[in-house]
C-alpha positions in Angstrom: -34.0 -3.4 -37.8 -37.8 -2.4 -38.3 -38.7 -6.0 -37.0 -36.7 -5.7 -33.9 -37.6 -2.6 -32.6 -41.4 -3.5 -32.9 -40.5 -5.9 -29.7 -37.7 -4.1 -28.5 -39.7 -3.1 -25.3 -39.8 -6.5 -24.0 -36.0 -7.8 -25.7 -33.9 -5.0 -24.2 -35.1 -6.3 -20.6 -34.0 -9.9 -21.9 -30.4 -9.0 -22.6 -28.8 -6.0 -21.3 -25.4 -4.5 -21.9 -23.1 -4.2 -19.4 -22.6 -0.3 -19.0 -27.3 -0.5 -18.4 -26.1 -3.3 -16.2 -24.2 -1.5 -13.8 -26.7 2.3 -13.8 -29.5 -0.7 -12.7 -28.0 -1.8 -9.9 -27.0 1.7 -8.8 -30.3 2.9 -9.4 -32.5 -0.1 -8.0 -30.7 -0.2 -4.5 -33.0 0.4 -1.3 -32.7 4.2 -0.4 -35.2 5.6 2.5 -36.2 8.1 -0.1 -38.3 5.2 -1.6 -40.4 4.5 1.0 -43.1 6.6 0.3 -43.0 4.4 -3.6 -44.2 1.0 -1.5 -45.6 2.2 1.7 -49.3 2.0 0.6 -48.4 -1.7 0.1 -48.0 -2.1 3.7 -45.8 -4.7 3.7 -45.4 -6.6 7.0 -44.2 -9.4 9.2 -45.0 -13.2 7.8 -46.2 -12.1 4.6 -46.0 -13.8 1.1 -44.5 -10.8 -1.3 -44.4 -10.9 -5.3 -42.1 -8.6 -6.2 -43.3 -8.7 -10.4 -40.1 -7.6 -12.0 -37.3 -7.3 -9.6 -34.7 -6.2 -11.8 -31.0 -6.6 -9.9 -32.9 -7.1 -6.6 -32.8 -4.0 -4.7 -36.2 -4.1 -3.5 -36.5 -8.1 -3.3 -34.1 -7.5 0.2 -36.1 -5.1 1.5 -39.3 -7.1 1.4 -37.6 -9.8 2.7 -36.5 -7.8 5.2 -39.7 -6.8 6.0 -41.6 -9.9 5.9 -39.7 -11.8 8.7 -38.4 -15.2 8.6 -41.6 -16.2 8.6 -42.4 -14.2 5.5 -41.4 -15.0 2.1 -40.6 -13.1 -1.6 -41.6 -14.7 -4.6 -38.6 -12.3 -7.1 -40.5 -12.7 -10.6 -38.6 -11.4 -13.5 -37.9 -12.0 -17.4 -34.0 -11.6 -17.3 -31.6 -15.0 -15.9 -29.0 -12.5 -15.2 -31.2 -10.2 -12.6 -32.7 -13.1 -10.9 -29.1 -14.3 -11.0 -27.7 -11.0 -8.7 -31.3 -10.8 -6.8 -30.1 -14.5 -5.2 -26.6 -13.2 -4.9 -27.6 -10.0 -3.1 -30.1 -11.4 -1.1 -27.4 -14.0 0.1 -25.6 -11.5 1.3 -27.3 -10.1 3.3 -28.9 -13.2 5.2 -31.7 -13.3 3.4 -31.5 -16.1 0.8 -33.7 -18.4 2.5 -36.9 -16.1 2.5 -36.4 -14.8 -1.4 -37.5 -17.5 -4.3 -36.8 -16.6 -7.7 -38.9 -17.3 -9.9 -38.3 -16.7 -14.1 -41.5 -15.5 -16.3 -41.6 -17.7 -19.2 -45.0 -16.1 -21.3 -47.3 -13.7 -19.5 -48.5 -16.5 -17.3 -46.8 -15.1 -14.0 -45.1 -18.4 -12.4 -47.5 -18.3 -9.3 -50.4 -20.4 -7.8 -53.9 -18.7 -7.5 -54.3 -17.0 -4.5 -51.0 -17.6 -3.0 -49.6 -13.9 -2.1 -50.7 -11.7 0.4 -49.3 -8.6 -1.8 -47.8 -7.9 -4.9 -45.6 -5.0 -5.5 -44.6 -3.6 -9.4 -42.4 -0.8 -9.6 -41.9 0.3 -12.7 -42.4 -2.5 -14.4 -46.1 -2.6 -16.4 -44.9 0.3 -19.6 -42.7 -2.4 -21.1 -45.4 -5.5 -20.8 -46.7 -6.2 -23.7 -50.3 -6.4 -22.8 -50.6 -4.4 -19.2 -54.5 -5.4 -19.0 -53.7 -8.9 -18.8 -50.8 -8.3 -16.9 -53.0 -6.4 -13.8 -55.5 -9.7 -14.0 -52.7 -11.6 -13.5 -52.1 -9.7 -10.2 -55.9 -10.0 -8.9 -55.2 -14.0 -9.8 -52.1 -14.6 -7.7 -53.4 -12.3 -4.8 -55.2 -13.8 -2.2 -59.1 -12.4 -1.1 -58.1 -9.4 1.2 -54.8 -8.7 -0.4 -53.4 -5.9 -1.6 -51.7 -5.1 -5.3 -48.8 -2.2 -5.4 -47.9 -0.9 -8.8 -45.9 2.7 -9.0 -45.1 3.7 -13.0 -43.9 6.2 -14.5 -46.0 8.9 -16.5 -43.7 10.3 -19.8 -46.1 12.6 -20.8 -45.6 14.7 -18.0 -41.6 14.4 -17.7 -39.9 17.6 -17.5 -36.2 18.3 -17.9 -34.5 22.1 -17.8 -32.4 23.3 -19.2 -32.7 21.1 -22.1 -36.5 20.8 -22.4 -36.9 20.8 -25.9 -33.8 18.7 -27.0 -35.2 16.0 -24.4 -38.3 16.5 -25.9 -37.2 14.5 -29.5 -34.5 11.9 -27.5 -37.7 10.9 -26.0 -39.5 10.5 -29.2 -36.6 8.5 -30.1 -36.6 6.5 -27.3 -40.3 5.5 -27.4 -39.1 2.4 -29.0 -38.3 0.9 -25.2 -41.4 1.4 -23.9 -44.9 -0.8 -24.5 -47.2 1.8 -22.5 -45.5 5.1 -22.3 -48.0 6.9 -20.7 -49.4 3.3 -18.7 -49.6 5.4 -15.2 -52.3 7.5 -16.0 -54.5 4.2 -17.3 -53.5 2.1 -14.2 -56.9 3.3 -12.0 -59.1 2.2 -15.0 -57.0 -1.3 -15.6 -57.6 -2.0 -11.9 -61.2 -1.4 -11.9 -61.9 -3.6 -14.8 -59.7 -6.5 -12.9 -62.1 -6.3 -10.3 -59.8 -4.4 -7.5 -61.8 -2.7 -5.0 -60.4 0.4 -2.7 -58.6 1.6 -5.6 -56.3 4.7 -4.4 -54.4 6.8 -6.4 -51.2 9.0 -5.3 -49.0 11.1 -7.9 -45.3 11.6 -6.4 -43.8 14.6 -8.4 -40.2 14.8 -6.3 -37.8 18.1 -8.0 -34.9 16.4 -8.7 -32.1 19.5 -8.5 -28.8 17.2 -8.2 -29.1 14.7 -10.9 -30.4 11.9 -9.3 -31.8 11.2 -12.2 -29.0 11.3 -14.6 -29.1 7.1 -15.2 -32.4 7.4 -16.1 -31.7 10.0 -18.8 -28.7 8.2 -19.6 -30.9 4.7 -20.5 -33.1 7.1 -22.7 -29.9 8.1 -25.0 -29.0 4.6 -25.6 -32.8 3.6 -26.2 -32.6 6.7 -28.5 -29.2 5.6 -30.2 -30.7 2.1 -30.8 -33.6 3.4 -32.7 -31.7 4.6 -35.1 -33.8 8.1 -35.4 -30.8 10.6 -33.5 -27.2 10.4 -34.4 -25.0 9.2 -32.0 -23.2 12.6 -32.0 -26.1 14.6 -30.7 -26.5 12.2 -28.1 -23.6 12.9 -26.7 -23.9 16.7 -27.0 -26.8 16.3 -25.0 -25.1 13.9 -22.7 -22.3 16.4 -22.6 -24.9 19.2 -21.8 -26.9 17.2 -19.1 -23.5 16.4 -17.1 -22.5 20.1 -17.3 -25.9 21.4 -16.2 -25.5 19.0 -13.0 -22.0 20.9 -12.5 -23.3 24.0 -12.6 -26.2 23.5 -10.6 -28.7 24.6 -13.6 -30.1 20.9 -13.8 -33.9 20.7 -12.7 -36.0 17.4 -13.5 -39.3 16.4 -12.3 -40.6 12.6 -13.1 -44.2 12.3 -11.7 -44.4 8.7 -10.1 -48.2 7.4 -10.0 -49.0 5.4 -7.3 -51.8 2.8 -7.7 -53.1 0.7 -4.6 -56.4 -2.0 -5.1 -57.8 -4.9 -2.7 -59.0 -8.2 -4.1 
């Protein structure tokens, strides 16, 4: 087990279980709340979009909705299955012939030099295994004048009430999921050794007071339970606890989002 948790940051995005499966594609679909998370990309009409780990393919459609049918989105991702439902989605809605999926097979992102206008990465670059390499990649792909997106998460400064200090060691159990837990707050320095210029920084801190962020906490218990450091019955007395506080309108989270924007 020690063996397979040292690369289980990267493995649990190559095959995930079906209950993850499903809080993915009910968390990753396009809400208007999430504009704020891509509008420093400034996305627009006739545009070539990489959308670095599309997951299920939430966003994916709304690029493509955005860049036109003269536009195109290059969905890059590690996992069959999600570039499987980002086609599927994307058909649905009309959309199939602007969205190319493409599968990551390294870290060599599957992408010509200077053949994107703008790449997008939401919360993607804490599970990579080297982010550095990963944000050159980005400069690569981009062309001169284009822009590079990424929003991440920051851990450190995740706050959950009333269960603070019980979230506290789920996290530390967790930690095994993630490559860069704390990757947002070393995203302006990545970018400036890549060479980005123009680099802006924005920090989203949204009070979340109905539980919107309930999947999230729920993919931290079963990162937790696989790590084999909780049992799996105070998981669920915290699971039990987190669902109650949500009833009784005592649940308060806060999960700052930085926002990192750089020009090639």
């Amino acid at each position: 087990m020690p063996d397979e948790l040292d690369t289980y940051y990267r493995d649990h995005w190559l095959h995930v279980e079906e209950d993850r499966m499903a809080r993915y594609e009910a968390m990753f679909q396009w809400r208007d709340g999430y504009e704020a998370l891509i509008a420093p990309a400034a996305i627009g009409t006739g545009q070539v979009v990489a959308d670095y780990g599309c997951g299920p393919g939430g966003l994916a459609v709304e690029l493509a909705r955005r860049v036109g049918p003269s536009g195109r989105v290059l969905a890059v991702d590690i996992n069959r299955d999600f570039l499987a439902r980002t086609r599927a989605l994307c058909d649905e809605q009309g959309l199939g012939d602007r969205v190319d999926a493409r599968q990551m097979e390294g870290e060599r992102i599957p992408v010509d030099d200077a053949d994107v206008d703008r790449v997008v990465c939401k919360n993607v670059l804490e599970y990579v295994p080297d982010p550095e390499a990963t944000v050159r990649e980005f400069y690569r792909i981009v062309k001169p004048g284009g822009i590079v997106h990424v929003s991440d998460s920051d851990w450190g400064g995740v706050v959950l009430e009333p269960l603070g200090e019980r979230f506290t060691r789920l996290m530390s159990a967790a930690s095994v999921a993630f490559r860069t837990p704390l990757i947002a707050r070393r995203l302006y320095g990545m970018f400036r050794s890549a060479g980005f210029e123009d680099v802006r920084v924005q920090v989203i801190a949204n009070a979340d007071t109905s539980g919107g962020l309930r999947g999230v906490i729920y993919n931290m218990a079963s990162y937790a339970r696989t790590s084999g450091k909780i049992d799996d019955a105070e998981i669920a007395d915290f699971l039990a606890d987190v669902d109650r506080a949500v009833e009784e309108k005592t649940f308060f989270a806060l999960l700052p989002q930085f926002l990192v924007t750089g020009r090639k």
